[in-house]
Biopython code that builds the backbone (N, CA, C, O; Angstrom):
import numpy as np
from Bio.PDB.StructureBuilder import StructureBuilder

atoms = [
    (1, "UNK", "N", (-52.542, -28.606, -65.860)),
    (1, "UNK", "CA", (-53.705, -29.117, -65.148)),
    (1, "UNK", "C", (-54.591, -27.957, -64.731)),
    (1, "UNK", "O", (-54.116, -26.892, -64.335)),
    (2, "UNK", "N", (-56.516, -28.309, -64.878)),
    (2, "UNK", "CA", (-56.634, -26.856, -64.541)),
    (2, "UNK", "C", (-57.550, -27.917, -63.263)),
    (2, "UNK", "O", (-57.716, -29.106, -62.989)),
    (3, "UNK", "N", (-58.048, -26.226, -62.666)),
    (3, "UNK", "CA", (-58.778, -27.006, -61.835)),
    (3, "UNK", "C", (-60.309, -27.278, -61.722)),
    (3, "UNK", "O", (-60.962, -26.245, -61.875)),
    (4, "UNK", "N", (-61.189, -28.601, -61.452)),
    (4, "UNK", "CA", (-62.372, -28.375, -61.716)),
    (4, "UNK", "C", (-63.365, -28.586, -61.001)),
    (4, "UNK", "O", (-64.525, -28.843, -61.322)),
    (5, "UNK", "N", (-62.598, -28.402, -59.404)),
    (5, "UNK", "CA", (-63.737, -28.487, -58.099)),
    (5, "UNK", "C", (-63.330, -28.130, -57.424)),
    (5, "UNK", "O", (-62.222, -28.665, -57.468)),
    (6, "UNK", "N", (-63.338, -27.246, -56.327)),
    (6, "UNK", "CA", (-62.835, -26.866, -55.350)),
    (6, "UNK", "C", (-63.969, -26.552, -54.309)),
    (6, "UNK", "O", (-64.868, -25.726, -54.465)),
    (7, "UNK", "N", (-63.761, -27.373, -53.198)),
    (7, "UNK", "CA", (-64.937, -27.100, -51.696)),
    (7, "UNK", "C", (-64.283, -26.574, -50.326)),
    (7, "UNK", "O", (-63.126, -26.446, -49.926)),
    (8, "UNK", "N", (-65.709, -26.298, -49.728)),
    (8, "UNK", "CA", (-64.953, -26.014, -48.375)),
    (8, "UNK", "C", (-65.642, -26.187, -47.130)),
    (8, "UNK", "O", (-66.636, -25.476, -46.982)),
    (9, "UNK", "N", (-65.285, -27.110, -46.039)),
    (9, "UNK", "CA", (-66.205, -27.511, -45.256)),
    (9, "UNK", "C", (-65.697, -26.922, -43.750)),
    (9, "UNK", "O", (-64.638, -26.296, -43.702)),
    (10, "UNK", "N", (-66.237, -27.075, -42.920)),
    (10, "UNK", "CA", (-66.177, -26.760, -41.681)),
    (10, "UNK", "C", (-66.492, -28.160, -40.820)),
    (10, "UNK", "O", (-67.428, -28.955, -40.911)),
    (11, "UNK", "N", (-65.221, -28.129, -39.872)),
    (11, "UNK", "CA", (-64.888, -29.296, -38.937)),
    (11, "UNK", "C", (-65.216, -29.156, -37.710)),
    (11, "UNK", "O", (-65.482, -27.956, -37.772)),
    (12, "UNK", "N", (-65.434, -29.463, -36.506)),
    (12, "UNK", "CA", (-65.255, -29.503, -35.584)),
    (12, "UNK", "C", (-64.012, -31.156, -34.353)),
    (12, "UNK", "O", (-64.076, -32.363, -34.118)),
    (13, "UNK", "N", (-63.639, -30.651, -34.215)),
    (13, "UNK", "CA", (-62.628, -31.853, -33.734)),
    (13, "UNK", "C", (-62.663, -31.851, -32.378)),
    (13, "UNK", "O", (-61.916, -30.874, -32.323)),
    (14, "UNK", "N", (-62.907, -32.124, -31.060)),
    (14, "UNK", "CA", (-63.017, -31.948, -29.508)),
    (14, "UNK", "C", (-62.007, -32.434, -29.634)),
    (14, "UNK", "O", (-61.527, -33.080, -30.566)),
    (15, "UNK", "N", (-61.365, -31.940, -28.034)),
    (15, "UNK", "CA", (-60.199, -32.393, -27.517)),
    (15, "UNK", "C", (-60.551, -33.341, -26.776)),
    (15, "UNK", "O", (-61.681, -33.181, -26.314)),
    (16, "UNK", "N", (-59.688, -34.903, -26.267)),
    (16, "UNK", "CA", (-59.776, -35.328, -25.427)),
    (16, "UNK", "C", (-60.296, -34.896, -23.915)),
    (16, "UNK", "O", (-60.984, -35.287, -22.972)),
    (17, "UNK", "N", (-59.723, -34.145, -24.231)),
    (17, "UNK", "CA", (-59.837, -33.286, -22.515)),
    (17, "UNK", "C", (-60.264, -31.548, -22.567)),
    (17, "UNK", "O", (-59.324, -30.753, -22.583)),
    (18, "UNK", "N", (-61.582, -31.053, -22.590)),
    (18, "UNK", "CA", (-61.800, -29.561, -22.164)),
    (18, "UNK", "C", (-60.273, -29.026, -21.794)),
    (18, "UNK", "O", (-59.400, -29.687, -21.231)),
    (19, "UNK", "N", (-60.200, -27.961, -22.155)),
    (19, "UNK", "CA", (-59.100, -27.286, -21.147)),
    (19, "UNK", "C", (-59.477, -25.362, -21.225)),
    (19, "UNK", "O", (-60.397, -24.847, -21.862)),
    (20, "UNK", "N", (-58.662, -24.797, -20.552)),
    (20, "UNK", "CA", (-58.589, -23.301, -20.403)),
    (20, "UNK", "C", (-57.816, -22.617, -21.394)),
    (20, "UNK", "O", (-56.787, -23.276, -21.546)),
    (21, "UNK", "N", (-57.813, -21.712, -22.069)),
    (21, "UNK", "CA", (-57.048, -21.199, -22.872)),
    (21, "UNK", "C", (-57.437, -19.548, -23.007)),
    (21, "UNK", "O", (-58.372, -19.260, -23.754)),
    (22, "UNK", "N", (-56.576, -18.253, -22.142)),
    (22, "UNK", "CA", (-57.070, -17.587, -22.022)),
    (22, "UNK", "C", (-58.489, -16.799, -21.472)),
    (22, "UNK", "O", (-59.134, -15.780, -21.721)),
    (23, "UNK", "N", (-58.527, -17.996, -20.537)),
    (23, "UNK", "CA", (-59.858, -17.623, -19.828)),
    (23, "UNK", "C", (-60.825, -18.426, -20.232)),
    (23, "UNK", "O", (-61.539, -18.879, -19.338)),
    (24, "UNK", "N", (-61.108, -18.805, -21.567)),
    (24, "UNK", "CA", (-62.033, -19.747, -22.172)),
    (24, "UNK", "C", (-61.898, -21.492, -22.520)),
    (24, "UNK", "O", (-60.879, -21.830, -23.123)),
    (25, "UNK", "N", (-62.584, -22.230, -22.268)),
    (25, "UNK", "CA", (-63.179, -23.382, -22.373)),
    (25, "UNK", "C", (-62.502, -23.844, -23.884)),
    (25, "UNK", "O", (-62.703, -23.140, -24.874)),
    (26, "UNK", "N", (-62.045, -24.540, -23.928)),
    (26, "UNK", "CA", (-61.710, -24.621, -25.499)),
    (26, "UNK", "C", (-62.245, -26.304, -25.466)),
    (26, "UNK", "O", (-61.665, -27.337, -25.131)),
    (27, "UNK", "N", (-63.544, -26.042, -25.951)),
    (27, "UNK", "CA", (-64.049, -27.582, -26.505)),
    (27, "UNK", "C", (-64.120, -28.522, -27.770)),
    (27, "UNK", "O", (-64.573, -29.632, -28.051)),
    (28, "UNK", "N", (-63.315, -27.316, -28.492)),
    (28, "UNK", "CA", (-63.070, -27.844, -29.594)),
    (28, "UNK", "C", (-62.029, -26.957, -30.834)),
    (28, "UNK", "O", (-61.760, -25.756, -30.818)),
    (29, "UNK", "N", (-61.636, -27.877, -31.739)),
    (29, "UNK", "CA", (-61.093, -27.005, -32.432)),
    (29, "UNK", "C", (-61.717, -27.319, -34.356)),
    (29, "UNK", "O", (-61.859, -28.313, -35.068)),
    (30, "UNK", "N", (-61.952, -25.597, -34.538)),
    (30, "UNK", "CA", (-62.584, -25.661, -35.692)),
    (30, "UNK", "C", (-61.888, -26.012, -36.433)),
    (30, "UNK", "O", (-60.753, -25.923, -35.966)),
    (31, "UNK", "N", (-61.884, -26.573, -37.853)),
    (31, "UNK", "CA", (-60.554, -26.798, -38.791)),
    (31, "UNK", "C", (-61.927, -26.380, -40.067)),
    (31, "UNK", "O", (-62.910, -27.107, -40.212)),
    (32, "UNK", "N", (-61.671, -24.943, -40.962)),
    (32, "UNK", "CA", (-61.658, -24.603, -42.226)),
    (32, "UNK", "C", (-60.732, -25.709, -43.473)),
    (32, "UNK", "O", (-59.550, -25.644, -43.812)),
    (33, "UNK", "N", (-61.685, -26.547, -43.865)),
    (33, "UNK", "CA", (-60.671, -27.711, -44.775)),
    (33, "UNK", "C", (-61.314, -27.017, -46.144)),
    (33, "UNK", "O", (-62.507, -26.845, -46.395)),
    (34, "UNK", "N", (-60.274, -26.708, -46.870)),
    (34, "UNK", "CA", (-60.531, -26.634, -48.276)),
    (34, "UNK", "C", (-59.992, -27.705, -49.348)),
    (34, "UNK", "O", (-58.762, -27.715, -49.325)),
    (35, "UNK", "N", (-60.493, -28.548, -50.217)),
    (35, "UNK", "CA", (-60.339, -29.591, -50.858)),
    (35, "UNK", "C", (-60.006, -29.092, -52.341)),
    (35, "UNK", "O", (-61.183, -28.878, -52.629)),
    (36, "UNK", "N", (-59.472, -28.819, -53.244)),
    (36, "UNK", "CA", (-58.986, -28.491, -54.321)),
    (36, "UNK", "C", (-58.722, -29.637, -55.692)),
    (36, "UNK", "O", (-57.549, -29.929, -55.927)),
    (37, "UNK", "N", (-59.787, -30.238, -56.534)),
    (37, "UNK", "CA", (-59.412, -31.389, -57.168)),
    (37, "UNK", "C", (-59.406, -31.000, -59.185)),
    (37, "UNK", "O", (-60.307, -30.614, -59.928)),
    (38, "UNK", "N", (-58.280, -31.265, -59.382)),
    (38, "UNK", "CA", (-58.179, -31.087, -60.968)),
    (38, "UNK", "C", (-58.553, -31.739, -62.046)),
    (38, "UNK", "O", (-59.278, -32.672, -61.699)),
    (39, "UNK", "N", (-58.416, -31.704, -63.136)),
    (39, "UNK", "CA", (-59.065, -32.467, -64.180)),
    (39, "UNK", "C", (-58.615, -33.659, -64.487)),
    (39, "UNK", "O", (-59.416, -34.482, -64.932)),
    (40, "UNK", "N", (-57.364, -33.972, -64.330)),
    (40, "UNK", "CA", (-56.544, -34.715, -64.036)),
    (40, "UNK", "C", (-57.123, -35.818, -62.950)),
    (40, "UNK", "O", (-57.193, -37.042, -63.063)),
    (41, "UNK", "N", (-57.501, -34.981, -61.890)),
    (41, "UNK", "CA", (-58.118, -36.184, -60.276)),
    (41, "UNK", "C", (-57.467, -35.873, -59.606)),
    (41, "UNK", "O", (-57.777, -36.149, -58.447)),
    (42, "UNK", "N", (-56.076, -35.066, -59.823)),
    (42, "UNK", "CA", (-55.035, -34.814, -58.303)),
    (42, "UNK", "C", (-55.649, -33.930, -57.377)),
    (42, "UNK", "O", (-56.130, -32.877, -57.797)),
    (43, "UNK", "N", (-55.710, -34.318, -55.768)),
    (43, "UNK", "CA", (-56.754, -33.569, -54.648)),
    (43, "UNK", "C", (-55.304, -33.114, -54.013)),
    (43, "UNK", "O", (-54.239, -33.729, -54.047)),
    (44, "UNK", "N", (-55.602, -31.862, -53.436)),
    (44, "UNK", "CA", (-55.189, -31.374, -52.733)),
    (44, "UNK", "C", (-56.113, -30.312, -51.266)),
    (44, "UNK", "O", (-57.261, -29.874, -51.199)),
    (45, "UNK", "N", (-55.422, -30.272, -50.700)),
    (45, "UNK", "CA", (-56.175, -29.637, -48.933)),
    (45, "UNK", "C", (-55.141, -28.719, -48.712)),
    (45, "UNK", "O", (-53.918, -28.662, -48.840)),
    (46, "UNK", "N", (-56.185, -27.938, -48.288)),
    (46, "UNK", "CA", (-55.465, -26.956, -46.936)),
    (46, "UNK", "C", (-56.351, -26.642, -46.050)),
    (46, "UNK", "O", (-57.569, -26.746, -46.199)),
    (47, "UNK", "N", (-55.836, -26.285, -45.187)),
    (47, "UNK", "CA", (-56.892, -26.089, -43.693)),
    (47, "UNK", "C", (-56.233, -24.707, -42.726)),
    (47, "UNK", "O", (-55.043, -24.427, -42.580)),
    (48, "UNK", "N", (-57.488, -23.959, -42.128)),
    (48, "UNK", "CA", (-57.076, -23.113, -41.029)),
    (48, "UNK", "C", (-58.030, -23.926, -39.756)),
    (48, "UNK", "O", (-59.128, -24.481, -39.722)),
    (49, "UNK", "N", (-56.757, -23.599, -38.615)),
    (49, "UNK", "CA", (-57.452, -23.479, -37.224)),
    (49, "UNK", "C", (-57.728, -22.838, -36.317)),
    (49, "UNK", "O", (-56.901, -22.090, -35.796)),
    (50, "UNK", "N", (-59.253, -22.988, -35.784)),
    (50, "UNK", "CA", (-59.258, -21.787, -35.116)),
    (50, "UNK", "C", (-60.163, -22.646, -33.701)),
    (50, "UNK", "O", (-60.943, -23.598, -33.677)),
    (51, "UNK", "N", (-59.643, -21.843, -32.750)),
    (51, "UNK", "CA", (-60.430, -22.528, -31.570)),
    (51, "UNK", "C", (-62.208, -22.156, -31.145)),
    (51, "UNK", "O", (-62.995, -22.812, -30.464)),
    (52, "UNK", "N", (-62.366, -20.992, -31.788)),
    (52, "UNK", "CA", (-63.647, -20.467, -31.799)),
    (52, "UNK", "C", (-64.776, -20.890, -33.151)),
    (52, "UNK", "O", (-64.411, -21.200, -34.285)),
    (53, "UNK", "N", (-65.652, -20.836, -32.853)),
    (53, "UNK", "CA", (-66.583, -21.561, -34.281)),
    (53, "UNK", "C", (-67.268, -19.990, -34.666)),
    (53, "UNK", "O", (-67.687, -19.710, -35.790)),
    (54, "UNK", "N", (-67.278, -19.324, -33.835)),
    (54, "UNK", "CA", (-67.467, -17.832, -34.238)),
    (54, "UNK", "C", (-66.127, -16.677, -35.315)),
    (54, "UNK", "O", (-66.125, -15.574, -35.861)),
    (55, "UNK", "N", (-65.242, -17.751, -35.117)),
    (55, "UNK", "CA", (-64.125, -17.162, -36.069)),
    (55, "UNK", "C", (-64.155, -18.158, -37.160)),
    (55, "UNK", "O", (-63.775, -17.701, -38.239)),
    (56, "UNK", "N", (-64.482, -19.312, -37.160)),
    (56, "UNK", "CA", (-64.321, -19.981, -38.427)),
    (56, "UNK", "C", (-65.161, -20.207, -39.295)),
    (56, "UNK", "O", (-64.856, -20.691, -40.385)),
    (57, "UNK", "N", (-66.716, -19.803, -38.855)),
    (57, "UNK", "CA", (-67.978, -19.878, -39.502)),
    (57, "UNK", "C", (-67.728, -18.824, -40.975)),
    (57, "UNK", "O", (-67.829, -19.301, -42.105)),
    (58, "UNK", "N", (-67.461, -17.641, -40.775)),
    (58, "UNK", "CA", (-67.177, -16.720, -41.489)),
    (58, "UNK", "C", (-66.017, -17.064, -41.854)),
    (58, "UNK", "O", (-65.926, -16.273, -42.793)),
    (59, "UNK", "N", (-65.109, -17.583, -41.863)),
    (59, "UNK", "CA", (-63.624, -17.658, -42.768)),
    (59, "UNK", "C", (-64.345, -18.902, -43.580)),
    (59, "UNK", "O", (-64.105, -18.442, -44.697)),
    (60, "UNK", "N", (-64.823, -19.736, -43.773)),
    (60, "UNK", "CA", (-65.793, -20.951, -44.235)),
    (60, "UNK", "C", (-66.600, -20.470, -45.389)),
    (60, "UNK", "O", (-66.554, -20.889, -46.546)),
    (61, "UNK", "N", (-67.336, -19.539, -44.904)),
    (61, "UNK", "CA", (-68.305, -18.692, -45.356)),
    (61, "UNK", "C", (-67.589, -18.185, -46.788)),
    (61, "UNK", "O", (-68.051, -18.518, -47.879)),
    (62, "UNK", "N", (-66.207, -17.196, -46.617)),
    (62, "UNK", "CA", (-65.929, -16.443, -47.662)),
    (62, "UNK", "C", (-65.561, -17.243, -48.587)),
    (62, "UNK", "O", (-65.911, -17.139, -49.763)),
    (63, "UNK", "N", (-64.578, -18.395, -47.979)),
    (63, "UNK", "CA", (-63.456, -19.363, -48.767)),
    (63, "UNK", "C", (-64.801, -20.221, -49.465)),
    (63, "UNK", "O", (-64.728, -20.334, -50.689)),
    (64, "UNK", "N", (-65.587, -20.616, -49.034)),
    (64, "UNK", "CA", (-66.878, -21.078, -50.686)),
    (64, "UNK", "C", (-67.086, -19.934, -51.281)),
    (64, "UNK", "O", (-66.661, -19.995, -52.435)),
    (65, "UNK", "N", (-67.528, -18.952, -51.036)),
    (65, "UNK", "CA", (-67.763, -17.938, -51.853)),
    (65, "UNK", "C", (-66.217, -17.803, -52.807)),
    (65, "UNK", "O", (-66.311, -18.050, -54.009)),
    (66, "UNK", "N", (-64.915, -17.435, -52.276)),
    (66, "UNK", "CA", (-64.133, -17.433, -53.125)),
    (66, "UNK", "C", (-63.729, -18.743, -53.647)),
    (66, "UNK", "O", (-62.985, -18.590, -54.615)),
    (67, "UNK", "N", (-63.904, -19.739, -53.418)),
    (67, "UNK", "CA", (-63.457, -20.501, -53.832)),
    (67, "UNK", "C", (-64.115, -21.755, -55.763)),
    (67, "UNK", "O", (-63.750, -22.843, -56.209)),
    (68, "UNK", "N", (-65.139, -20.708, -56.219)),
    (68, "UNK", "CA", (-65.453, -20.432, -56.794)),
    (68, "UNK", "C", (-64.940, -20.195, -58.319)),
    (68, "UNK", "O", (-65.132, -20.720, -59.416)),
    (69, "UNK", "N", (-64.240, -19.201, -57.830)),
    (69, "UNK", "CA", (-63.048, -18.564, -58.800)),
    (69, "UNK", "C", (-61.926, -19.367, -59.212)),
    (69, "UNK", "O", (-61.368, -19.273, -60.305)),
    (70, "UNK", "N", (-61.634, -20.132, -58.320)),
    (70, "UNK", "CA", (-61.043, -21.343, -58.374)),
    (70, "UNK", "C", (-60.829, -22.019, -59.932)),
    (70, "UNK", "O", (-59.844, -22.562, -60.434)),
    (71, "UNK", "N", (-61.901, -21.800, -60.354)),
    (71, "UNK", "CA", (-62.550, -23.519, -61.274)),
    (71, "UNK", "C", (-61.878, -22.942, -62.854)),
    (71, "UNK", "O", (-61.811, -21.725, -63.026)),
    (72, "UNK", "N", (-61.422, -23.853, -63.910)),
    (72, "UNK", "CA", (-60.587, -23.458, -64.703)),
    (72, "UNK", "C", (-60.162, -23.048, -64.666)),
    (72, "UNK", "O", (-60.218, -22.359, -65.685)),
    (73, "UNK", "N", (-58.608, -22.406, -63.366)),
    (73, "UNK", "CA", (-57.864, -21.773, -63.585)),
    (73, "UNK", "C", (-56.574, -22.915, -63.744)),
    (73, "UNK", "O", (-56.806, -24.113, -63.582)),
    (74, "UNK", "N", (-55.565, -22.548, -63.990)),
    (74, "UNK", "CA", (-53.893, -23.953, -63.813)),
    (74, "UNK", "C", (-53.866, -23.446, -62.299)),
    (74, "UNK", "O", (-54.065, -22.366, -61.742)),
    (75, "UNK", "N", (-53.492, -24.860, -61.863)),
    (75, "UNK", "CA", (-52.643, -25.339, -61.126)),
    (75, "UNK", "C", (-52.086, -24.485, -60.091)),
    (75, "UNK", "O", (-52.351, -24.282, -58.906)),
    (76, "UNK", "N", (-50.964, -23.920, -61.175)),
    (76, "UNK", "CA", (-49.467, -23.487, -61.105)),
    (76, "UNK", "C", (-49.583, -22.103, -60.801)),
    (76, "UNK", "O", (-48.762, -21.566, -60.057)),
    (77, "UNK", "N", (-50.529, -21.479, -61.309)),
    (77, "UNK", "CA", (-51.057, -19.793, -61.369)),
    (77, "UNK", "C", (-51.759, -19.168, -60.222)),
    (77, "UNK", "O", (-52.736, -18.419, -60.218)),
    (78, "UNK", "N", (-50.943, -19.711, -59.111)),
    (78, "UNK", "CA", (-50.881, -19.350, -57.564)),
    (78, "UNK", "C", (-51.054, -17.807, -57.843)),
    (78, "UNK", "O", (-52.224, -17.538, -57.570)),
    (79, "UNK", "N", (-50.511, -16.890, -58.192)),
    (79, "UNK", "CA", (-50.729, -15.227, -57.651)),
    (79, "UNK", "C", (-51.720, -14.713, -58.822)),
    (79, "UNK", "O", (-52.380, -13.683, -58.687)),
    (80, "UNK", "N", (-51.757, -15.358, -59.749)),
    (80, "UNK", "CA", (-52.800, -15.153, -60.764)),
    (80, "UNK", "C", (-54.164, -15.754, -59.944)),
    (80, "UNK", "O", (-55.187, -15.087, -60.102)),
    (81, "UNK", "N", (-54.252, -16.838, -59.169)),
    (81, "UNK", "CA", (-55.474, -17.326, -58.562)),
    (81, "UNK", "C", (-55.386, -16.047, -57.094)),
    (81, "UNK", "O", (-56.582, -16.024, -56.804)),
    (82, "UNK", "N", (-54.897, -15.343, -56.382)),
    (82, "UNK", "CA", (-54.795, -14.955, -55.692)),
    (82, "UNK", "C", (-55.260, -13.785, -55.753)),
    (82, "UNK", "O", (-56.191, -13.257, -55.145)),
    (83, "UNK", "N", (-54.367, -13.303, -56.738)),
    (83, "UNK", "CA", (-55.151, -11.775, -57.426)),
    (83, "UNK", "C", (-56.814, -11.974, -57.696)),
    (83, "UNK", "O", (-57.482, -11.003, -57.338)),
    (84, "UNK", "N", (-57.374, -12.818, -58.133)),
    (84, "UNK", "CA", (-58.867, -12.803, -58.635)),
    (84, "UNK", "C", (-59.420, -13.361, -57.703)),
    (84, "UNK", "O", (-60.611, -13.595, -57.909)),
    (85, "UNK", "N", (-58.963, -13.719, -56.600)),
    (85, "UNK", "CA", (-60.008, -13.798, -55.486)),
    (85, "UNK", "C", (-59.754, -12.528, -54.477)),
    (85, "UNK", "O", (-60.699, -11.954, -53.936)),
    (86, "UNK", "N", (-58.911, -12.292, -54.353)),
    (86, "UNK", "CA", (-58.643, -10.803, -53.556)),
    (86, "UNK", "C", (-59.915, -9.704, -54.219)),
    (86, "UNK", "O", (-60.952, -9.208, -53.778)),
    (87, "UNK", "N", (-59.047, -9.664, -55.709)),
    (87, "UNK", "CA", (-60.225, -8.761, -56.214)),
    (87, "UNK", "C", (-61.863, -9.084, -56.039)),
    (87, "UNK", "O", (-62.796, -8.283, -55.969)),
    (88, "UNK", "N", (-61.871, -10.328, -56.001)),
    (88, "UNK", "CA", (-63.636, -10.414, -55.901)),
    (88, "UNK", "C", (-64.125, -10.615, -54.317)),
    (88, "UNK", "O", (-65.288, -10.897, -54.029)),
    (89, "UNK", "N", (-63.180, -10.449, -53.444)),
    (89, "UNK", "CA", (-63.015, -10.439, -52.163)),
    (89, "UNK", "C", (-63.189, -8.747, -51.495)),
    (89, "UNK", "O", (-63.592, -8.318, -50.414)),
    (90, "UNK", "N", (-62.510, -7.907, -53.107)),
    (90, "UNK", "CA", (-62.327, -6.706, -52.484)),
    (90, "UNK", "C", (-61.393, -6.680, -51.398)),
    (90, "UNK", "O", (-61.777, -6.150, -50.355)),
    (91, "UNK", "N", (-60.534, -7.034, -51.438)),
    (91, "UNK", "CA", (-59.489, -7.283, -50.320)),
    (91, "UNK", "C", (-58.503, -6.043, -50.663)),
    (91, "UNK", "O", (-57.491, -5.854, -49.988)),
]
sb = StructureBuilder()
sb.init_structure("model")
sb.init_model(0)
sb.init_chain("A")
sb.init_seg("    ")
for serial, (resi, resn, name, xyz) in enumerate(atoms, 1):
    if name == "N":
        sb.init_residue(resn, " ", resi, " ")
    sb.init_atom(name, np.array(xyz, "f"), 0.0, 1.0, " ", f" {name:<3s}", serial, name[0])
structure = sb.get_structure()
């Protein structure tokens, strides 16, 4: 299966209830969702969380940019997909 879309959006989710967390207000929590769909149609997600929208704007930011690289690669070729976004990451 290769793959032939891959996106990436930025969430915001509030908590029921404001609370404190290290001094700060935590009104929400960002969720980085990346959507991954193959030729086939099988979708897959992953997501980071972060309580700041100043930390997740930019992790959002790169993961479309890398996520790119993504597109005709298999599936299965996890460190082969890893390696070519690192490298075009310059990581």
């Amino acid at each position: 299966m290769k793959i032939s879309h891959a996106s990436v959006q930025l969430l915001n989710v509030p908590p029921r209830v404001v609370y404190e967390s290290s001094g700060r207000s935590v009104t929400g929590y960002w969720h980085v969702l990346a959507c991954v769909r193959t030729s086939d149609g099988v979708e897959g997600f992953g997501y980071v969380v972060a309580l700041r929208e100043a930390m997740a704007r930019p992790i959002t930011l790169a993961a479309r940019e890398l996520a790119t690289e993504l597109i005709g690669m298999d599936v299965l070729a996890h460190q082969a997909a890893w390696r070519k976004m690192a490298r075009k990451g310059a990581w």
